[in-house]
Structure formats: C-alpha cells, structure tokens
N, C-alpha and C positions, 0 to 999 in steps of 0.2 A: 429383786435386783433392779429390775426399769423401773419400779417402783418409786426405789430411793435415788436415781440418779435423774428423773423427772423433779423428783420434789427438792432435789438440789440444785437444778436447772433453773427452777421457777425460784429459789431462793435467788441465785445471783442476779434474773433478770432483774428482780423487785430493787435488791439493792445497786442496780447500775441505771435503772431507772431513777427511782427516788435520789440517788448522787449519796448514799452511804459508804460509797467505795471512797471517797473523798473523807472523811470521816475516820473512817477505816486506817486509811495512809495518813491522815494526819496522828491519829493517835499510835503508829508505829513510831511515827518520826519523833513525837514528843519524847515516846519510850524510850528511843536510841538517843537522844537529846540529852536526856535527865541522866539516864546512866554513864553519860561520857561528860558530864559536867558534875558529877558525886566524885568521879573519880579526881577530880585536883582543885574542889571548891568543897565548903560546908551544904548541908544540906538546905537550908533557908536561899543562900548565894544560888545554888542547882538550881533550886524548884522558879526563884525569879528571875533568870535570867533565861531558863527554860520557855518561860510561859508569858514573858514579859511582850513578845512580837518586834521588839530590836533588836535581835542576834536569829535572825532565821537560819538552820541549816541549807546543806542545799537539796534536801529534800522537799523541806516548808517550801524552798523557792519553787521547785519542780510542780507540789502541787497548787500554790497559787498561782505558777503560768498556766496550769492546765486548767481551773476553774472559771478565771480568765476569758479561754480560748473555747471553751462550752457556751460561754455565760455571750461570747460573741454570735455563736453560728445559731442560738437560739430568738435575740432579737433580730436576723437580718433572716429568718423565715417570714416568709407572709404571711398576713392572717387574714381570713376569710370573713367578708364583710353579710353580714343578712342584708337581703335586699325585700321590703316587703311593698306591693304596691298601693299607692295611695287611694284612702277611698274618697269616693265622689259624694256623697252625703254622712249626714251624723245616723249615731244608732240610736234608735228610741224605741225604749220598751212600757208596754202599755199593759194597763191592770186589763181582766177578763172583765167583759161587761155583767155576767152574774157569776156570782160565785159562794156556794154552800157548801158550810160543815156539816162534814156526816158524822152522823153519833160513832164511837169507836166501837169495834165488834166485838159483840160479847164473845168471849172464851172460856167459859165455863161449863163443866159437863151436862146444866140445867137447860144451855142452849143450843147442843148438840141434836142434831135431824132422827139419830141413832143409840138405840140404847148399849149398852158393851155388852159383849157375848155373856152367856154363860153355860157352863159354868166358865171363869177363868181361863186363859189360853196357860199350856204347861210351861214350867221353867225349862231351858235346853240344858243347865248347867249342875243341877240339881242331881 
C-alpha cells in the first residue's frame, strides 16, 4: 500500500517537475475544444479551428498565463557564478629523463613459479 502511494508520489513530483502538467491541461483543453466545436462545425472546421492557436479557450488562456508566470519566477532566480582563482604561472609538463619499456609479462602456465596440484582440485557441483 506505501508502496504504491510512494511510487505515485514520485510520479507527479517528476511530472510537475519536468512541466508535464502543462501538457497534461493542455491536452484536456484541446479535448473539451474539439468536442464542443464537432458539435455545431464539420469535422475538418473542429479539428482547425481547434488546433489553429486563434480561437484559444479560456482554459488555453489560463494555461499560457500560468507558463508565463513559471517561465518568469525561474529567470529572476540567481545563478550561481564559479569563481576560480587565478594562477600565477603556466603549467608545464616535462617528459621523464629515462624512460624504459618492459617486456609484457609472460602469462602462460610455462612461466608460472608453481606447478598445479595434483591430482586435480574436486568439482563442488558435481
């Protein structure tokens, strides 16, 4: 039961976060749009004049003043500037004065210090 009401939680944080609730209302509004413009137009007339953005309801209106009024309070936050401080000389990196390649190590059981047991170690699964 906390289970599903957690994971319902975190669904609408995600979408009031990312602004799907906007989304969300807009596509009720289209729905009540379309169906209140089928009823005294043809369907071609409905759907463009629905979707055309010249006849907004006042719902459309409702949610572009609230997009609006988000889209304001989020540029008049501050933003936080790095501040790094200046260095006083450049970097300079310098090759090692010697420098040798080692042969790659052999990995083969001919050059192992140790011979393998025997007999054999037993399967556990066997």
């Amino acid at each position: 039961m906390f289970a599903r009401i957690g994971k319902m939680f975190v669904i609408v944080t995600l979408m009031a976060t990312t602004g799907a609730h906007w989304a969300l209302l807009q596509s009720v509004a289209w729905t009540t749009m379309l169906a209140d413009n089928l009823r005294t137009q043809s369907v071609t007339e409905a759907v463009t004049q629905t979707f055309d953005g010249d006849h907004p309801c006042s719902l459309c209106k409702a949610i572009a003043a609230g997009k609006k009024s988000e889209h304001k309070t989020e540029i008049s936050s501050p933003s936080q500037k790095l501040e790094f401080p200046p260095l006083s000389a450049e970097i300079v990196l310098l090759a090692p004065r010697y420098f040798q390649i080692f042969p790659p190590a052999n990995i083969f059981a001919k050059s192992l210090p140790q011979k393998p047991l025997l007999p054999p170690p037993r399967n556990f699964f066997v």
